[in-house]
Every structure is written in C-alpha cells, then in structure tokens.
N, C-alpha and C positions, 0 to 999 in steps of 0.2 A: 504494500500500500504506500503509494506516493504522499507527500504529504509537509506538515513544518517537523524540522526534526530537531535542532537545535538552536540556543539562542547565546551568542558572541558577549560573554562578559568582557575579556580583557585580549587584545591581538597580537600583542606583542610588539617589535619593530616595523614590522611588516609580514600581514599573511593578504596573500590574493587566492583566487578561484583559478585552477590551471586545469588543462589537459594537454591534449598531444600536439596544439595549435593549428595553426590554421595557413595551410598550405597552399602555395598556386598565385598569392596574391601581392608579391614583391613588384610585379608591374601596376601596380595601383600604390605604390610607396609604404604597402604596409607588413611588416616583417611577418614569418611564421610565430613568433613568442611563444609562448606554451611553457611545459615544463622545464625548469635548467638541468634535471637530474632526471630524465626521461623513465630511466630502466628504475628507481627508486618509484616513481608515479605506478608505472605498470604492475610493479609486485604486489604493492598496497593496493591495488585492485584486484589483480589476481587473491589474492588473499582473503577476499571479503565476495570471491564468485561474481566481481563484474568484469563487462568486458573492460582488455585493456585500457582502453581510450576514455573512461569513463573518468567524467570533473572532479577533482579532489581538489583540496587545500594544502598548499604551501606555505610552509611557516617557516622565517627566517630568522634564525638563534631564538628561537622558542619563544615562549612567553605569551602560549594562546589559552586560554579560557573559558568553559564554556560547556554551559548545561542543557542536558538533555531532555526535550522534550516528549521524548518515547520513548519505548527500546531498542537502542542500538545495535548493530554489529560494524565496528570499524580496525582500520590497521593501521599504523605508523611503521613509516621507514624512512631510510636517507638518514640522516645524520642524526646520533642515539642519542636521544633527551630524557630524561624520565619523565615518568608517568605515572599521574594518580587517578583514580578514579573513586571519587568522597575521600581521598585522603589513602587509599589505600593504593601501593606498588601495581600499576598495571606494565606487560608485556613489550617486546616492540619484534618487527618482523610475524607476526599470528592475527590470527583474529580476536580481538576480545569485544565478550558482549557489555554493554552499559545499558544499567537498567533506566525506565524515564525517571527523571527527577535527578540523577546523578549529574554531580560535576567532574566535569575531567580536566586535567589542568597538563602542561608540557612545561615542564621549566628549561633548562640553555643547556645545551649539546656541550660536551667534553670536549668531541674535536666535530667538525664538520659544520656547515652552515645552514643548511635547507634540509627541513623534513615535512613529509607528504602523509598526508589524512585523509585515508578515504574511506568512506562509508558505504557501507553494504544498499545499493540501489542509484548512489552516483549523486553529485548535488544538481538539483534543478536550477540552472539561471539562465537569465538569455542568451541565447548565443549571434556572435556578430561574425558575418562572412564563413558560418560552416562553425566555429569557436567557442567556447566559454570562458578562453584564455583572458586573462589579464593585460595588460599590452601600457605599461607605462608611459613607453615615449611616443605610442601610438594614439596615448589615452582613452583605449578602450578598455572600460570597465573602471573600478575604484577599488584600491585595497580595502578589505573587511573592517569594522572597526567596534569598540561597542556599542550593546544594541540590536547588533546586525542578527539578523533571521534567517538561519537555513533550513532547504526546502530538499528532502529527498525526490529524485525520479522514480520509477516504476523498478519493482525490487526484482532481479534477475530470476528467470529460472533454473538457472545451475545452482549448487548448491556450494556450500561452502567451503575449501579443503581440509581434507582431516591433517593437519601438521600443526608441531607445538608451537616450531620458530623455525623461519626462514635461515637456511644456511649463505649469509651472505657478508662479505666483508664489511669494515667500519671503514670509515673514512681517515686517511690518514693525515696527523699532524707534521711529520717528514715533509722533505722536498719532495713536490709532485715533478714526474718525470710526462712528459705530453711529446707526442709525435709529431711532427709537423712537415707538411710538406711544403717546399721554400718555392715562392711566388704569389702572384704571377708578376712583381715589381722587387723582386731581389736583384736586378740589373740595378736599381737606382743606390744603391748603395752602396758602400766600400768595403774592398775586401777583410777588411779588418771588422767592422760590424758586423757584417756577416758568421762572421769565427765568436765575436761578444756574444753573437744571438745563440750561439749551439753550448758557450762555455760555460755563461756568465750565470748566474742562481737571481732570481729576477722576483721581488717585493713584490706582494699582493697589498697595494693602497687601499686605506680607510673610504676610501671615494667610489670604491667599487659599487656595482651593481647589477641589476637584472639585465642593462644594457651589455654594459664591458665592464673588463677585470682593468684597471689601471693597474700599471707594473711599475718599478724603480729600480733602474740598475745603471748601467755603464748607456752612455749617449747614441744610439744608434746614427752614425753619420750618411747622410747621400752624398755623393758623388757630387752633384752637381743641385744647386737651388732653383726647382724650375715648377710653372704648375702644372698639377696633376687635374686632365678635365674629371669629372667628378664620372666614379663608375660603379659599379652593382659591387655589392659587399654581402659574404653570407658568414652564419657562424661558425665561428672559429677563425675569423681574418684577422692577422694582427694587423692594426694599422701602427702607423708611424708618423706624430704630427711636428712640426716644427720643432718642437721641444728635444725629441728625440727618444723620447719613454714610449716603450708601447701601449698599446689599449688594445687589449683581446676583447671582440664581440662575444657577446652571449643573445641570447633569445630576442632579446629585445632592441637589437641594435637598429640603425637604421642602415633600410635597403641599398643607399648609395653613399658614397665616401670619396673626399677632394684630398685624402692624404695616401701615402703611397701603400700596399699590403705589402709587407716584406715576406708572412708563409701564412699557413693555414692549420688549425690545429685539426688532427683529424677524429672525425663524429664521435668514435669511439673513448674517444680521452676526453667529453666536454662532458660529463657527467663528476669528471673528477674535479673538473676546474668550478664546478656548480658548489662544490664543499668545501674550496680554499679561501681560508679567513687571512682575513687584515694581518699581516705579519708573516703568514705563510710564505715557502718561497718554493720557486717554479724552475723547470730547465726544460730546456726544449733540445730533444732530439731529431733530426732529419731525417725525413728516410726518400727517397728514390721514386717511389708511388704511395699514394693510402694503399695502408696498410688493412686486411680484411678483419671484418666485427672478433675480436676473439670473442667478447663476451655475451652470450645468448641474451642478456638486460639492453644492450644495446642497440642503437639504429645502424645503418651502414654507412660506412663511411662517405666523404664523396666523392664523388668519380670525376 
C-alpha cells in the first residue's frame, strides 16, 4: 500500500531524493545527476525487494531524522553511520523493519560520506525528465529538510531477501587510488604536469560537492595560455581552470566546460570518489583504455 510513510525531523547537512538519474538529456544543458554512489543506491534496494532504480535518500555525513508513520521495511548502505531505531542499535547492509510510531535517527559515518535509505516500495515524488533525482546546479528539486513528508510508491511484488548483512566493503579513509584515462586535452599541458597528475596525492577541499571534488596539490601547468571554446563534459572529467587545481565532476556537474579536461576518471572508480571527505587524499593512475566494470555494484565504464 502506497501511501505517507515518514515525516523528516532533522536532515542533517544535506539529504536529497536520488535515483539512477536521468539520462539522454545533456543536449538540453541538463546533467544525468542521480546517485554519487550508484552501486550503494542499488543494494539498499535490492535489499528491501525493489527494483534497482527505485528513489531512495541520500544522506551526507549523517545526521537524518525521522519518524515513522507506518510500518516500515528499509536498508542503509554506502558509508556506515549508526543506527537507532527508539534508541535502540539498528543494522546496516539488511533489511530492518520499523514499527509506525518509531524514530530512526543516523548519526556521522566513521569514514565515508554518502549513505543511501531506501524503503521497501520506493519514495513517491515527482519526477522531472524520466527522474526523481535531485539536481542542485540544475535546480531541480530541493534538499529534504524538517517537516518534510515522505510518500511511499506501490510496495513491490518480490519479496524481501533472506540475508543478515550484505557482504560489502566500507569505505576507505587511505588514499583513494582512481583510474583514469588521460584526455581528450592532455596535449594542452606540460610534460611535467602530466607526470604531477599520475605522482602527486591530490587534497579533497572543504568546497566539494555533488557537482565536483575540488583537489589541492602541485599547479597543473599548460603549455601555452589560450581559450578553450566551451565543450560537452561528463562525469569523471577532470577539468583544469586557471588556477591550476583540479575539479573532478561528479553527478551534478554541468554539461559543458570552457577549461581544459586533462583525463577522465573511469565509471567504475566514481562510487569511491562519492565517499572521499574533506582531507582525504587521491592519486590517479593511467591506464591505456577504460578499464572493464570489475565490480558487479557498478555501471560501465565509458567507452
């Protein structure tokens, strides 16, 4: 039964409505956005018997709140927050049910940034261009806040799976290691940048976001000072602006870009860069071609 199912005490930094975004429509200036941590969204569904694709909540460095107006069945994954449920230790990676009347509350992730809430039946909001994604720099939709009212959809007919806890790793506080494949404006640069971008351990800035990961390290130099006409950007493009600090796209970047991409991080490794916090640090290795999905949680890389 579809219906109101919970009601948003407290939301923490930032939680929006996400799913797998909304694809096809970069020719109208409006990015895919969707989840930053894709294969995180998809499990916390799988988990609770919806389809993958189905609207969960994203919640960044915890701090969501928020009682239940029926009986639940929902999942948490992506970056391990604890959980209570009236105060008492609930689960993360399974299903756990909340009876109505229950508060459930997430407090701040250990290491990792973004964790994903889905409920058994999918949350009902409108969806805009195919979406229910959130789209910040798109400004489609509004982060959740209190007060806010959520709305289950139609409760799936599969059933639920029998498992205690997902076997799935945690996110790490080490340097993340990402793929990258170098272009399509690694010409514009010098060869010694070049060698910076593969050696250097590269700051994850306080300024980050759903858009792009601000970086801080060694000055990426070009070759020569010249403009770039502005050209189509997708995620995982590092760009490279005057300054010479990179800005890795995430979900919500925009479509086109007037600074040069030096590589691209490939699909497979943007799930990790989704749980690197402020302070964290990055290295990017090269490789030849994308490299193929190892991981069955992940999209494919691009081609």
């Amino acid at each position: 039964m579809s219906g109101e199912a919970l009601q948003i005490e407290e939301a923490g930094s930032l939680t929006t409505t996400q799913d797998l975004g909304r694809a096809g429509y970069a020719w109208l200036g409006v990015p895919r956005s969707g989840a930053l941590d894709p294969g995180a969204l998809t499990l916390a569904n799988r988990l609770v018997g919806n389809p993958e694709d189905a609207t969960a909540l994203e919640v960044t460095l915890g701090g969501l709140r928020f009682v239940a107006r029926r009986a639940l069945e929902l999942a948490i994954t992506g970056a391990p927050v604890p959980v209570t449920v009236d105060g008492r230790a609930a689960g993360l990676g399974c299903a756990v049910h909340v009876a109505a009347g229950s508060t459930v509350a997430l407090g701040t992730p250990r290491v990792g940034v973004r964790s994903y809430v889905a409920l058994r039946g999918g949350i009902d909001v409108p969806r805009v261009l195919g979406s229910a994604s959130t789209d910040l720099l798109a400004g489609i939709g509004t982060p959740l806040g209190p007060g806010d009212r959520i709305h289950l959809g139609a409760v799936p007919d599969a059933g639920i799976p029998a498992l205690d806890q997902a076997p799935v790793a945690t996110p790490s506080a080490d340097d993340l290691v990402l793929h990258v494949v170098l272009g399509p404006r690694d010409d514009w640069f010098t060869e010694a940048s070049l060698e910076e971008l593969a050696s250097a351990a590269w700051e994850v800035d306080s300024r980050s976001n759903r858009v792009g990961v601000r970086l801080t390290g060694p000055v990426l130099e070009q070759r020569q000072r010249r403009e770039l006409p502005s050209e189509g950007t997708i995620p995982g493009s590092i760009q490279v602006p005057h300054n010479g600090q990179p800005v890795l796209f995430l979900a919500d970047h925009p479509v086109t870009g007037g600074y040069p991409v030096i590589a691209v991080v490939t699909t497979g490794d943007l799930g990790l860069v989704a749980q690197a916090r402020p302070g964290q640090r990055l290295r990017f290795r090269p490789v030849s071609a994308p490299l193929p999905a190892e991981r069955p949680d992940r999209e494919p890389v691009h081609r």
